[in-house]
N, C-alpha and C positions, 0 to 999 in steps of 0.2 A: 836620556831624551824623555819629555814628558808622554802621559798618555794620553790619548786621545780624547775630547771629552766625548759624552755616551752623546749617541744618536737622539734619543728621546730625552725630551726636555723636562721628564718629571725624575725624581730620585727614586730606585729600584729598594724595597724593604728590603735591609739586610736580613732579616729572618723569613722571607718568602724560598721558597721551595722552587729550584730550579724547576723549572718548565719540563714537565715530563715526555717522552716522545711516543705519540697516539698510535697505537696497532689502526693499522689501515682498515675502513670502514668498509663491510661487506656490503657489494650491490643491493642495493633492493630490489629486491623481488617484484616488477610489476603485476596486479592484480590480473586474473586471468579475466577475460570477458566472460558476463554472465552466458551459460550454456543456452542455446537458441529453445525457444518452444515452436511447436508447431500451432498456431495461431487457426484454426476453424470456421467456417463459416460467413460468408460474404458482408453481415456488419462490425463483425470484429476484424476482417482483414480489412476494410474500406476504412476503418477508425484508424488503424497504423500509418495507412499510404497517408491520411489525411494531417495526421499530426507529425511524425517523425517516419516516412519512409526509407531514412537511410541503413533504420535499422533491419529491414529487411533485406535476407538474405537470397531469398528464392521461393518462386511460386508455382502452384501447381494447381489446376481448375480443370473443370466437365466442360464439356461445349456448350450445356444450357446456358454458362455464362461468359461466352465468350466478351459477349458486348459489353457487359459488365467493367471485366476483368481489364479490358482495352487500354487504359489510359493508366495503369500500375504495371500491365507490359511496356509501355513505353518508358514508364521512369525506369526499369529495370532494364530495358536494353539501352537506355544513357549512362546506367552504372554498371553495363558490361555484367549483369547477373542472370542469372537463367532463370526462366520462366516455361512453364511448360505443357501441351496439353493433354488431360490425361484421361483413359477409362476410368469407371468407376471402381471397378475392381482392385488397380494400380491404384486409385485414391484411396482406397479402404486402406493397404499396406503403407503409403506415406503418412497418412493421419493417425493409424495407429488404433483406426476405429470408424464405424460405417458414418459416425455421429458427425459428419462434418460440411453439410450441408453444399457439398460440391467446390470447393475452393478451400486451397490451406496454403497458406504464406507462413513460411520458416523465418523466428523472424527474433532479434533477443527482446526479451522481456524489458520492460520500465523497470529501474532500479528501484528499489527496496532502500527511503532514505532512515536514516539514525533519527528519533526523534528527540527532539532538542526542546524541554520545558519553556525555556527563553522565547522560542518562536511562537509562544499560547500566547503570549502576552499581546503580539502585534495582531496576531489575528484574531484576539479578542476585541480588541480597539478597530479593527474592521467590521466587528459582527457577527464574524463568521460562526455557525454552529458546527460542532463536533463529533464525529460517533469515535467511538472506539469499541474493539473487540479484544477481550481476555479469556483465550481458551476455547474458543468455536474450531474445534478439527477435522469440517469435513469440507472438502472446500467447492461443493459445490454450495454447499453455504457462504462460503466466501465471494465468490462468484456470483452468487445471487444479492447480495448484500451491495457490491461493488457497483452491481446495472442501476438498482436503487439509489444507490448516492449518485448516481450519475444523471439518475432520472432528474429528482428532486436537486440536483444543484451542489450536493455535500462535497467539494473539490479535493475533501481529505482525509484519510482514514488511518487511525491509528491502533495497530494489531500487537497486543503485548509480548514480551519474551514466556511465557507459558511454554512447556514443552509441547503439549498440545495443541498449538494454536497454527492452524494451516497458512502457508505460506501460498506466495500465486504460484499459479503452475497453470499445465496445459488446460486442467480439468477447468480450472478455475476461471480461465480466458473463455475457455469455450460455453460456463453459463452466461458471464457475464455481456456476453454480445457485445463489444467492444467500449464497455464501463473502464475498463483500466486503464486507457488512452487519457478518461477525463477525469481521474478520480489518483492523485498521489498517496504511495501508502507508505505509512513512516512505522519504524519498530522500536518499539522503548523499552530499553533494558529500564533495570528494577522498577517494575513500573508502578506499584503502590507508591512509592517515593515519588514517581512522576506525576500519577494523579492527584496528589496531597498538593501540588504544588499547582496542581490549575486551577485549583481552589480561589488564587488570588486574583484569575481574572474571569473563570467562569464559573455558571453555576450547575455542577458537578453532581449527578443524579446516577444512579446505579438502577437498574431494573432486577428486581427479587420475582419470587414468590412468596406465599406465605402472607403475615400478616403485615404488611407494609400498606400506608397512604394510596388511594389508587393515581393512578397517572392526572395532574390537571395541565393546563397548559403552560408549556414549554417557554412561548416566546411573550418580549413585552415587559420583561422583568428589568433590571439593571445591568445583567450579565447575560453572555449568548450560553444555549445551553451547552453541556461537553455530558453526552449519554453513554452507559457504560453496558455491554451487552457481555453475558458468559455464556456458556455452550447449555445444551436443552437436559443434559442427563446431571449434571453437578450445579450448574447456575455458575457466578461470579466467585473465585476465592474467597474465603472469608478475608484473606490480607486487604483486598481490594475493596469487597465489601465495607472495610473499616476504615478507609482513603475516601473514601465516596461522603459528599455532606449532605446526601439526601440520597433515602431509597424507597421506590414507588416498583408499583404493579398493575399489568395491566389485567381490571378485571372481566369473567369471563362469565360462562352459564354456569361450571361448575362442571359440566359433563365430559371436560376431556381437562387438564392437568393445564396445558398450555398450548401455545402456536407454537410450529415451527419458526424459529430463530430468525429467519430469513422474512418471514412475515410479519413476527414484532418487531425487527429493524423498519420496514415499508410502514408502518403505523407514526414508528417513534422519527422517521426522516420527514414524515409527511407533518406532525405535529414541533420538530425543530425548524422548518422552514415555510411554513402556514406566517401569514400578514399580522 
């Protein structure tokens, strides 16, 4: 009896390698959710309810804010979470610190996105100007850095892989008085590689000390600026520093070394997004 002809209608390579059979695929692991911070003080908790309150978990406030607090108890008892009202003493122990200005919403963090050199390109062609941070480890610097971009407009902030370089955290929420709601912050591994590469749509300035050009203006050029900040004890990598197509400084009396970090970012946001 003949055989059957084959199912599929193209010819099987006689020298092809039987089809091997796949050891069965280990589940993946779903990523655990970011671990909650405790979110501080009445404009950094009112930032969350206002943009994303579902990521709120639970709240705790003084009675001076009752009325405040009112309409984030209710979206919280539509989502069945507790809300609560507290001595100040009992707030000391939830906050973790006297520093909390009467109100703390436990709440998780904005993700922390990967940055992708690709996406410079469109938001170059937008305009958009750019800070980045390489190596600033204290994060009330960070924090302070974040209300800034927030103040002035800067919708995005890119903080390098540097061991050194502060991540958000509570500390960080609670300078920023609710900056991290309006301000996304992306991490770019190898990131001299990453800066070399914004070259092609922006124009890419490094802040030194020492004998560098002094700061002129920012904007008005062909390209939107993408400013580069390092921490106040070491400055900028030298790796990074040699990614950067331009390095400037801001000059001073000469009587103290330089600003606080956090103060020459509010200069350099105010002169990246000036008319």
């Amino acid at each position: 009896m003949p055989l059957p002809p084959p199912r599929d209608s193209q010819a099987r390579d006689p020298q092809a390698r039987a089809p091997q059979p796949r050891a069965p695929r280990p589940a993946t692991a779903k990523a655990p959710p970011p671990k909650p911070f405790r979110i501080c003080g009445l404009p950094a908790v009112a930032a969350v309810f206002a943009r994303d309150p579902d990521r709120v978990q639970r709240l705790f406030y003084e009675e001076r804010h009752r009325q405040a607090v009112g309409p984030f108890c209710a979206r919280l008892a539509e989502a069945r979470k507790p809300y609560r009202l507290v001595e100040k003493e009992e707030l000391d122990r939830v906050a973790g610190t006297p520093l909390h200005g009467g109100v703390v919403a436990v709440a998780e963090p904005r993700q922390v996105l990967p940055f992708n050199p690709d996406w410079a390109r469109r938001w170059a062609a937008e305009g958009r100007p750019l800070l980045l941070l390489d190596g600033i480890g204290n994060p009330h610097n960070l924090g302070a850095i974040v209300r800034t971009a927030a103040f002035f407009g800067l919708d995005r902030l890119v903080i390098s892989d540097h061991p050194g370089q502060a991540q958000p955290s509570e500390s960080a929420y609670r300078v920023a008085e609710g900056g991290f709601e309006h301000v996304q912050i992306y991490r770019a591994e190898r990131f001299a590689a990453a800066v070399r590469r914004l070259a092609e749509s922006y124009r890419v300035v490094g802040t030194a000390l020492g004998g560098h050009p002094a700061l002129g203006r920012l904007t008005g050029g062909p390209k939107p600026p993408a400013v580069l900040l390092g921490n106040e004890e070491d400055g900028l990598p030298a790796e990074t520093l040699r990614a950067c197509a331009e390095l400037a400084t801001l000059p001073g009396s000469g009587l103290v070394q330089s600003l606080n970090v956090a103060a020459t970012a509010a200069i350099l946001a105010w002169e990246m997004t000036r008319p």
